[in-house]
PLY file of the C-alpha trace (Angstrom):
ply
format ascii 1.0
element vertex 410
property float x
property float y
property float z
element edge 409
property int vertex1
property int vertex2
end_header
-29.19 -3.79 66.39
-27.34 -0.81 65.54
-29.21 2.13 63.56
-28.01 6.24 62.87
-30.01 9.10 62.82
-30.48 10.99 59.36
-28.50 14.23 59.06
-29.17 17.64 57.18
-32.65 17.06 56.28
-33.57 18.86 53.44
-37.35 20.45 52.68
-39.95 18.66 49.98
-39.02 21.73 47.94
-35.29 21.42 47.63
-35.37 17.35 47.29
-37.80 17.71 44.17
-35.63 20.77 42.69
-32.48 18.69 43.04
-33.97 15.71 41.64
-35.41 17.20 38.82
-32.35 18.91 38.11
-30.43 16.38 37.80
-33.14 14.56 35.70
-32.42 14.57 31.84
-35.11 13.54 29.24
-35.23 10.78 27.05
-33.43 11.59 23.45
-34.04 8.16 21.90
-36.65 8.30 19.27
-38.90 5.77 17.67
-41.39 5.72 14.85
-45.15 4.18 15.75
-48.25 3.75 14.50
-50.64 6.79 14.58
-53.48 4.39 16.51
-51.27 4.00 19.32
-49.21 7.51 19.71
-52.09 8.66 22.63
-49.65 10.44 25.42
-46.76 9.84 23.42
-44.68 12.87 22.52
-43.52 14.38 19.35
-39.62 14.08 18.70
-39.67 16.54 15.62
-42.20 18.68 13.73
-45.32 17.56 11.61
-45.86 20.09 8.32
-49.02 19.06 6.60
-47.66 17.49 2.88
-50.98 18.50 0.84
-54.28 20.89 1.91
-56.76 19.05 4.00
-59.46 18.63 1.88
-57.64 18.89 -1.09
-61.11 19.46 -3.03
-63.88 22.04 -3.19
-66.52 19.60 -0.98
-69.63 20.15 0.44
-70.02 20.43 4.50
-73.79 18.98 4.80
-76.18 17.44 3.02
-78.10 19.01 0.56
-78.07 19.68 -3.15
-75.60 21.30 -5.21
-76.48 24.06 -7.91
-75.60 27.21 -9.37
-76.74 30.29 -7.11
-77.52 32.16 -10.50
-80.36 30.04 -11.06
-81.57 31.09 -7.80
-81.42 34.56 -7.66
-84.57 36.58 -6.67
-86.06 33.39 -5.66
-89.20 34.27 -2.75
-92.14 32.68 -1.62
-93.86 34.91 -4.59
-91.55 33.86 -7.02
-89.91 30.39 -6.30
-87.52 28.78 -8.17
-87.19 25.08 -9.39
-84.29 23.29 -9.94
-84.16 19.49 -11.99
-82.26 17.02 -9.93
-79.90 15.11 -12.46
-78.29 12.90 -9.88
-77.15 12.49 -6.50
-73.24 12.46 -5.20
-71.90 10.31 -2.01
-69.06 11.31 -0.52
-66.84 8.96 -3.09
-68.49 10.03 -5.75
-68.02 12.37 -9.07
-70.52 13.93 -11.43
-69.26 12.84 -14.50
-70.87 15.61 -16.51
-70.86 19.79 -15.53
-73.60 21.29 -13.84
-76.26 22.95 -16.35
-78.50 26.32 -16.07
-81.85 25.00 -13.99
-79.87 21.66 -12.62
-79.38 20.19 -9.02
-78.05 17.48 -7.93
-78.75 15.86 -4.53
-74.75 16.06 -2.25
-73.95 14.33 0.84
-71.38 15.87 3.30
-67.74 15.61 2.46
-68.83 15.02 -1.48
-66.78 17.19 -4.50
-68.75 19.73 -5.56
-69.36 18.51 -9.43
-68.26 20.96 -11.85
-70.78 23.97 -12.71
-72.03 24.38 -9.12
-71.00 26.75 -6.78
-73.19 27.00 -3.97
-74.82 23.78 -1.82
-77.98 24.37 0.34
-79.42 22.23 3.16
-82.09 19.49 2.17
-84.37 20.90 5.29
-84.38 24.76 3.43
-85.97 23.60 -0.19
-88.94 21.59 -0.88
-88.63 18.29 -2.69
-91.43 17.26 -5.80
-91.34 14.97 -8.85
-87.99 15.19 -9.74
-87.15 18.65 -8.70
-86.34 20.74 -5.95
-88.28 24.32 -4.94
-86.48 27.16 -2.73
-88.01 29.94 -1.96
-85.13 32.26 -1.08
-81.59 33.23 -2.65
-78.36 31.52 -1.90
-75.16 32.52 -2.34
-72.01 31.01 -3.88
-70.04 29.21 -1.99
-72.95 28.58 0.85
-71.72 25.23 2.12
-68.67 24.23 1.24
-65.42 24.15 2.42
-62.55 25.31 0.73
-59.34 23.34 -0.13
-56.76 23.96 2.65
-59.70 25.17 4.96
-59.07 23.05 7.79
-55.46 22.70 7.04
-53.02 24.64 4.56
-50.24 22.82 3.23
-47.02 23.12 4.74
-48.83 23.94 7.72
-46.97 22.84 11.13
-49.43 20.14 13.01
-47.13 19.30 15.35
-43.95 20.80 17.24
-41.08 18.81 19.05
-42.53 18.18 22.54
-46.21 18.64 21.72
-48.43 15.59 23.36
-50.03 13.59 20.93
-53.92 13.61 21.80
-56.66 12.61 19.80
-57.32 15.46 17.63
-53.57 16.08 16.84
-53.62 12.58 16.18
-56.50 13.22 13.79
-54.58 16.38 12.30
-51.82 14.07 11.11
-53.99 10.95 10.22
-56.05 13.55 7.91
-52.77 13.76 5.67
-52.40 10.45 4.93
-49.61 9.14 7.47
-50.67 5.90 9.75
-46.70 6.94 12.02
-45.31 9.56 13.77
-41.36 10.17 15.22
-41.95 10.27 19.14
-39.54 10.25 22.14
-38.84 6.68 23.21
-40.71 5.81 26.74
-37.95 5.95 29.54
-37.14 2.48 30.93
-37.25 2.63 34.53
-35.70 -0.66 36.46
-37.41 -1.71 40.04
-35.64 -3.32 42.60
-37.13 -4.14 45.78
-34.56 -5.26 48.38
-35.38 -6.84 52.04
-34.79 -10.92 53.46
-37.96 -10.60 54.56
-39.90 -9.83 51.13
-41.33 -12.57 48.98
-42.08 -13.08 45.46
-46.13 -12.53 44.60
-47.19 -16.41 44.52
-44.95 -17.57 46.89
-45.03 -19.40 49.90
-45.03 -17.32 52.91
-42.68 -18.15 56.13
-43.73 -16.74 59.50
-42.06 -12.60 59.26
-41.86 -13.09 55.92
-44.17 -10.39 53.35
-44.98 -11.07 49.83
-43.17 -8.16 47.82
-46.05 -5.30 46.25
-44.22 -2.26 45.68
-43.57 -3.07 42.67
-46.86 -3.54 41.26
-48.04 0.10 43.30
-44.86 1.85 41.38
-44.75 -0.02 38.06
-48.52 1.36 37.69
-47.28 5.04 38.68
-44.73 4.33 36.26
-46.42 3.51 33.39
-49.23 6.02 34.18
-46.71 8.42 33.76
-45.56 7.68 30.25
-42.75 5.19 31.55
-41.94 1.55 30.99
-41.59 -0.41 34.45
-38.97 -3.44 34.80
-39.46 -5.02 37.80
-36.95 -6.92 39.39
-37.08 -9.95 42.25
-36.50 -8.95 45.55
-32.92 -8.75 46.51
-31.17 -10.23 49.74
-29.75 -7.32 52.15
-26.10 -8.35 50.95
-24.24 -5.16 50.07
-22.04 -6.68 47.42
-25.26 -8.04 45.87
-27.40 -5.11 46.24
-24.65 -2.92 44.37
-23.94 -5.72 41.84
-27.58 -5.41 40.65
-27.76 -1.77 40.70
-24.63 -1.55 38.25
-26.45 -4.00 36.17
-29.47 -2.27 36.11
-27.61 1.02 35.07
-26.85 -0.51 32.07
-30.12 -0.40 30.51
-32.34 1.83 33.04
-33.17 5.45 31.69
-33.55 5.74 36.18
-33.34 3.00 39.16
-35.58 2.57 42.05
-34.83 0.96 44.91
-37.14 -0.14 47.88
-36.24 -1.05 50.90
-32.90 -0.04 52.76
-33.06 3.39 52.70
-33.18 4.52 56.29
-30.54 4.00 59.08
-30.82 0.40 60.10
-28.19 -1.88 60.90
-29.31 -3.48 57.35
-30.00 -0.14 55.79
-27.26 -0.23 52.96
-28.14 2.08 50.13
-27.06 5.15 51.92
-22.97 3.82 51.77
-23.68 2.16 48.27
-25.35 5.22 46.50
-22.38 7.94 47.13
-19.91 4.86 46.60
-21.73 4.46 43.24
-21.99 7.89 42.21
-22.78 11.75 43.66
-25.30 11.48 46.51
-28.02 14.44 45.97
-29.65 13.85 49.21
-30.86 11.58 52.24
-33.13 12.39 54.47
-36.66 14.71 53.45
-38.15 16.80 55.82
-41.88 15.16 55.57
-43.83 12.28 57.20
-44.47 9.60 55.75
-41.03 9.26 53.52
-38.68 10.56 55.24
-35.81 8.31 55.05
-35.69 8.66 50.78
-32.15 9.15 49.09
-31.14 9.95 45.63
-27.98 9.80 43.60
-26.56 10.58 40.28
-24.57 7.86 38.37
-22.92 9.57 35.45
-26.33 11.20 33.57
-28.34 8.51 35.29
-30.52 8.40 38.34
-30.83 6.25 41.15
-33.51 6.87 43.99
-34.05 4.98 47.40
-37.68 4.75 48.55
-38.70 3.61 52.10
-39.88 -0.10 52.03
-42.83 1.11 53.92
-45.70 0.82 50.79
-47.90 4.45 51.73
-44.39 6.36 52.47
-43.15 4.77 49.26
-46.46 5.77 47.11
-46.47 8.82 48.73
-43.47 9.74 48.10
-43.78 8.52 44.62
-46.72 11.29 43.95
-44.98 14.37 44.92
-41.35 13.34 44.50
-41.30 10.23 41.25
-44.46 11.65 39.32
-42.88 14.65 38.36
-39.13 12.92 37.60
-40.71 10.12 35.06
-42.58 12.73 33.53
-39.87 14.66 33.04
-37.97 12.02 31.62
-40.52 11.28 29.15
-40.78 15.36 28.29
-44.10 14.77 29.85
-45.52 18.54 30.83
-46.08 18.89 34.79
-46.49 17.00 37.41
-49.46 15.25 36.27
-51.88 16.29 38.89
-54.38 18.97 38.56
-54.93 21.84 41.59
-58.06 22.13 43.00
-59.39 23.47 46.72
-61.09 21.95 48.77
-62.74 21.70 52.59
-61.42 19.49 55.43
-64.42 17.30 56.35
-63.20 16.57 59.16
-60.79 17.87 61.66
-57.08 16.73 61.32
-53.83 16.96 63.32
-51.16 18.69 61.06
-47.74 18.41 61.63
-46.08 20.39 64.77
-42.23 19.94 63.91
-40.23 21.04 61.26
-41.30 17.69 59.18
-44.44 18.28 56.35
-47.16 16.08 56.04
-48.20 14.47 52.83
-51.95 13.55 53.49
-53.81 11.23 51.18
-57.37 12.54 50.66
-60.87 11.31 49.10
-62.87 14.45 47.65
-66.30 14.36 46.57
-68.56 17.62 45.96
-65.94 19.94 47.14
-64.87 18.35 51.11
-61.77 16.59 51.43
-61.23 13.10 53.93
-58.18 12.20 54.96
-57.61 8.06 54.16
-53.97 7.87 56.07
-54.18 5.10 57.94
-50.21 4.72 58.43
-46.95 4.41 56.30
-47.55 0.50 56.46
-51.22 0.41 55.00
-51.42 0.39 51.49
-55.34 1.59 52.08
-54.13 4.46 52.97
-54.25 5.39 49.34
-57.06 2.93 47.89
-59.84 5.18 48.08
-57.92 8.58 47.68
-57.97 10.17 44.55
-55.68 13.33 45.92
-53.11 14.27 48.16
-52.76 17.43 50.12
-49.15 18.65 51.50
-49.27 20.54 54.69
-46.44 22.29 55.75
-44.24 22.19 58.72
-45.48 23.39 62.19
-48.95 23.13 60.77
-50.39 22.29 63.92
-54.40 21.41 63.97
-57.04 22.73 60.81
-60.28 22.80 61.49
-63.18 21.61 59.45
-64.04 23.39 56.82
-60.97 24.70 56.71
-59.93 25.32 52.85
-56.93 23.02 51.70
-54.86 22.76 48.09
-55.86 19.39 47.01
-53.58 18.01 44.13
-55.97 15.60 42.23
-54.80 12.44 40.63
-56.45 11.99 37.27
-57.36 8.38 35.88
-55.67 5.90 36.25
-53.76 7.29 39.06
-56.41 7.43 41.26
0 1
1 2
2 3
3 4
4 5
5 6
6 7
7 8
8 9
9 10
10 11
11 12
12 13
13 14
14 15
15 16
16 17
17 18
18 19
19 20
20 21
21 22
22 23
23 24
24 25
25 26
26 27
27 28
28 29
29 30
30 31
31 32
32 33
33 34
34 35
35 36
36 37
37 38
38 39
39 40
40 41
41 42
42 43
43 44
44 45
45 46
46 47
47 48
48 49
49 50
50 51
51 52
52 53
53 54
54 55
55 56
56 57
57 58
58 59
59 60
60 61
61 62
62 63
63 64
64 65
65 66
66 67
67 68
68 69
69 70
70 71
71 72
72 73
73 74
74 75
75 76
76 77
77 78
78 79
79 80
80 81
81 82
82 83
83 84
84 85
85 86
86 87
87 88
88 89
89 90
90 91
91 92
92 93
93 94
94 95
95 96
96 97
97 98
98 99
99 100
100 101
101 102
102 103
103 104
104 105
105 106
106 107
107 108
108 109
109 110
110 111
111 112
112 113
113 114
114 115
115 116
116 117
117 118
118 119
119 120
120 121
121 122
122 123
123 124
124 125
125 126
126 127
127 128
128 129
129 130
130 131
131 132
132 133
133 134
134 135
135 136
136 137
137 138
138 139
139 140
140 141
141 142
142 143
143 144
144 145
145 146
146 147
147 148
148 149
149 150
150 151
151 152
152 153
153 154
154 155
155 156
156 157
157 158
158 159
159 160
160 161
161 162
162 163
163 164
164 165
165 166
166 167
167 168
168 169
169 170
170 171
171 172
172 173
173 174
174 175
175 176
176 177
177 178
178 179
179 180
180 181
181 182
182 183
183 184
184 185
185 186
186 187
187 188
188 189
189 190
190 191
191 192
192 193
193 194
194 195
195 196
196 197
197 198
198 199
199 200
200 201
201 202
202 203
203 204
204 205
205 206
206 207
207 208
208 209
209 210
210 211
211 212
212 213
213 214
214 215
215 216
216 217
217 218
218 219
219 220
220 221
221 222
222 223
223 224
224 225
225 226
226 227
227 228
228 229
229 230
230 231
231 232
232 233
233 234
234 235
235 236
236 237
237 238
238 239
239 240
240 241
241 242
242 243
243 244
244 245
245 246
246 247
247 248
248 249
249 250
250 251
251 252
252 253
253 254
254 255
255 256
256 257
257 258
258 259
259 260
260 261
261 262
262 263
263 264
264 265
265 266
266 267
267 268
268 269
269 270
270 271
271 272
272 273
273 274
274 275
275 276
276 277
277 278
278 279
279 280
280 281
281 282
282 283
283 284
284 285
285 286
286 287
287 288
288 289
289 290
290 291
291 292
292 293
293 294
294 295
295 296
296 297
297 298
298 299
299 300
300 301
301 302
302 303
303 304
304 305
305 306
306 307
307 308
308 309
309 310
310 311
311 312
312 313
313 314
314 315
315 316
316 317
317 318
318 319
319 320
320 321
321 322
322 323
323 324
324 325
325 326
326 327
327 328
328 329
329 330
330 331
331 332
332 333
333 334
334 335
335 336
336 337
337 338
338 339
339 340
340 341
341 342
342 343
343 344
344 345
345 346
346 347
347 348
348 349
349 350
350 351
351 352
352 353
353 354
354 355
355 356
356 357
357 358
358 359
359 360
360 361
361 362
362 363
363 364
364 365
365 366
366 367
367 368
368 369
369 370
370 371
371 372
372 373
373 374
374 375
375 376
376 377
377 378
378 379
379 380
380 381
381 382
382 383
383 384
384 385
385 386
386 387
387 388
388 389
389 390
390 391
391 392
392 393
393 394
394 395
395 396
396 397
397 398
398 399
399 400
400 401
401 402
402 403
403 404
404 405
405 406
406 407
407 408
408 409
């Protein structure tokens, strides 16, 4: 069996700043319905096309009067007011307001012509008929103004803002059930090994029913992507390359599992710089280190190791970041937090970094690596740590940068 050892090794740090330089957003655009634009991103600006509320309207319940009538009212010298009717929110007076009138307003109701002032139900004192207050109110007490929450022509979204719930709600006040967003980039898997399997079929002795691409096709879509899996392919050079130009055709960015380090049946690492420029082979950190990337015109092709925690791992630090990008997602989509070692742990002592999966709860951190070939590695972390090289041993307690995966990554 013939293998070759990996040259000029490059850090984490210069294979994610090559990669994401060479990664270019998604420009295709696409209209959708408002319910389902949540993480989606804004292709052009929103301007508000009318004042939101477009009415004088009262912001609680209460009743509705004018504060003239009311004026020197005290516990001395209380004032009554005749309640003429009551307004729901879809309602309108159909007559004005009179001197020594109420009317009984629920929240988000038009004020009814006349009144100009609205007071809480729990500040007056209901009888026969009438309401009793016992203070002074001023105009305007109450209500919200037209344009208050939002003027017109107002901007309530830029290009590249994520859509979240209450932006959503911003532009579902106006009126509009769509919004222009960036199309999701399509990103084509294709696992590659004789001995991989289909899920659901039958399994010879050394044979291995093919996962990665259920592990990255959920890191994909967490990360605003849309994942294309692909049947394993045979290690067959002419076939492997045949279905990555294929694949090129329609992928926004290709990964490839499988064949990426220097075995005799290792192949992307001839087919990616015949296919295109190669940005790099070989990353200075454990588990992952045979992972290759290339550019193909404005497209992207990367090589994971077949291994599933070195390609997962890999896929937090290295992909994450990329298909974000792609889909003019902010960040890496992990948040920074520090932590303690629980426990002691064996850091790296060569030049290679360490990307340690890690479980925290109430402030420790646990390493869960259990090997580049054990996808539990990485079932019960919700975090990964990167140690760098010549780390040698930390100590528990010792305080760690812990990047933590939010739901559903982890």
């Amino acid at each position: 069996m013939r293998m070759t050892a990996l040259e000029r090794l490059i850090s984490v740090e210069e294979a994610r700043r090559r990669l994401l330089g060479a990664i270019h957003p998604v420009r295709r655009t696409e209209s959708i319905p408002l319910a389902q634009a949540v993480g989606r991103v804004a292709s052009r600006p929103v301007r508000a096309p009318r004042p939101i509320p477009s009415f004088l309207r009262a912001t609680w319940d209460g009743y509705a009067f004018r504060a003239v009538d009311v004026k020197g009212a005290s516990r001395s010298a209380p004032r009554s007011l005749r309640i003429v009717g009551e307004l729901h929110a879809e309602e309108r007076l159909t007559r004005p307001i009179r001197a020594g009138e109420c009317v009984a307003i629920a929240t988000g109701a038009a004020l009814p012509s006349g009144a100009d002032t609205v007071e809480l139900f729990e500040n007056v004192t209901l009888g026969e008929g009438e309401v009793t207050l016992t203070s002074p109110v001023g105009r305007g007490n109450g209500l919200a103004e037209p344009g208050e929450d939002i003027r017109r022509g107002q901007r309530l979204l830029e290009r590249g803002d994520v859509l979240t719930p209450a932006r959503i709600g911003a532009v579902g006040a106006t009126g509009a059930d769509s919004v222009e967003v960036f199309a999701r980039p399509t990103v084509v898997l294709v696992p590659n090994g004789n001995e991989l399997v289909p899920p659901g079929g039958e399994l010879a002795p050394g044979r291995i029913h093919e996962f990665n691409n259920f592990t990255l096709g959920a890191l994909v879509s967490a990360s605003g992507g849309i994942a294309l899996p692909l049947p394993p392919v045979q290690d067959d050079p002419a076939l492997i390359q045949g279905t990555l130009e294929g694949a090129l055709r329609y992928a926004d960015l290709v990964l490839v599992t499988g064949g990426s380090s220097v075995g005799e049946r290792d192949f992307l690492p001839t087919i990616f710089p015949r296919m295109g420029r190669l940005l790099f082979h070989g990353i200075k950190v454990r588990p992952g280190k045979p992972t290759l990337a290339a550019t193909v015109g404005q497209k992207v092709m990367i090589g994971m190791p077949g291994h599933p925690t070195s390609c997962l791992s890999n896929g937090f630090w290295l992909l994450l970041p990329a298909i974000r990008k792609l889909a003019s997602l902010p960040g890496d989509g992990t948040t920074l937090e520090r932590a303690r070692l629980r426990v002691d742990h064996e850091g790296p002592t060569s030049g290679f970094a360490s990307v340690v999966p890690v479980r925290v709860e109430d402030g420790w951190a646990t390493p869960t690596y259990r090997g580049s070939s054990a996808i539990t590695s990485l079932t019960t972390a919700n975090g990964y740590t990167l140690f760098g090289p010549r780390q040698g041993k930390v100590r528990r307690g010792a305080e760690v940068l812990v990047h933590r995966f939010p739901f559903p990554l982890g």
